[in-house]
Steps between C-alpha positions, in 0.01 A plus 500: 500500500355813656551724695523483918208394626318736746213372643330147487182386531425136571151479450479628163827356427601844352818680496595881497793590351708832583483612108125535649418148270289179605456175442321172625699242606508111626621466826809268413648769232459790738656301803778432210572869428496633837807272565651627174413839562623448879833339411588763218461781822687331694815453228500839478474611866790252546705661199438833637641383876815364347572846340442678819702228653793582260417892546540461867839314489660745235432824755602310766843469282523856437431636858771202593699715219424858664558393871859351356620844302341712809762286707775510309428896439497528908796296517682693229400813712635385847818396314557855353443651850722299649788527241416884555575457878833334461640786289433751701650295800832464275483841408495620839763241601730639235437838591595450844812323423604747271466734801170645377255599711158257435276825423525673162344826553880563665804276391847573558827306525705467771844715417 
């Protein structure tokens, strides 16, 4: 088999190829390899969708991924500031019932 066939003409019955080629054919045979030639396009335009199919679903997995850690990294954050609150709250709490006073630039005990 050929090449892809370009352009047709009926009256003459003669094909042009695209490797620039042509030939005369019968009507029945060309009818018969424009539906081979058609299918063969379409198997591959269907192969290529089902990769771009698959493409789609594997970024859609990996910004899934991304939005997941970028939670758990704000989470992790918010945590930390919290625990960060508390201990200063206890530390001040101790201070004052130690008898210290809750500023630090001046700290002194009570005689």
């Amino acid at each position: 088999m050929q090449g892809f066939i370009t352009k047709v003409d009926e009256e003459a019955n003669l094909l042009t190829f695209d490797d620039g080629t042509q030939t005369l054919e019968i009507a029945f045979d060309f009818g018969h390899r424009m539906q081979q030639q058609q299918q063969q396009q379409q198997q591959q335009q269907q192969h290529q969708q089902q990769q771009h199919q698959h493409l789609q679903q594997q970024q859609q997995h990996q910004q899934h991924q991304q939005q997941q850690q970028q939670q758990q990294e704000h989470q992790k954050q918010e945590q930390h500031q919290q625990q960060q609150h508390q201990q200063q709250q206890q530390q001040q709490q101790q201070q004052q019932q130690e008898g210290e006073c809750p500023s630090r630039l001046y700290c002194s005990k009570r005689p």
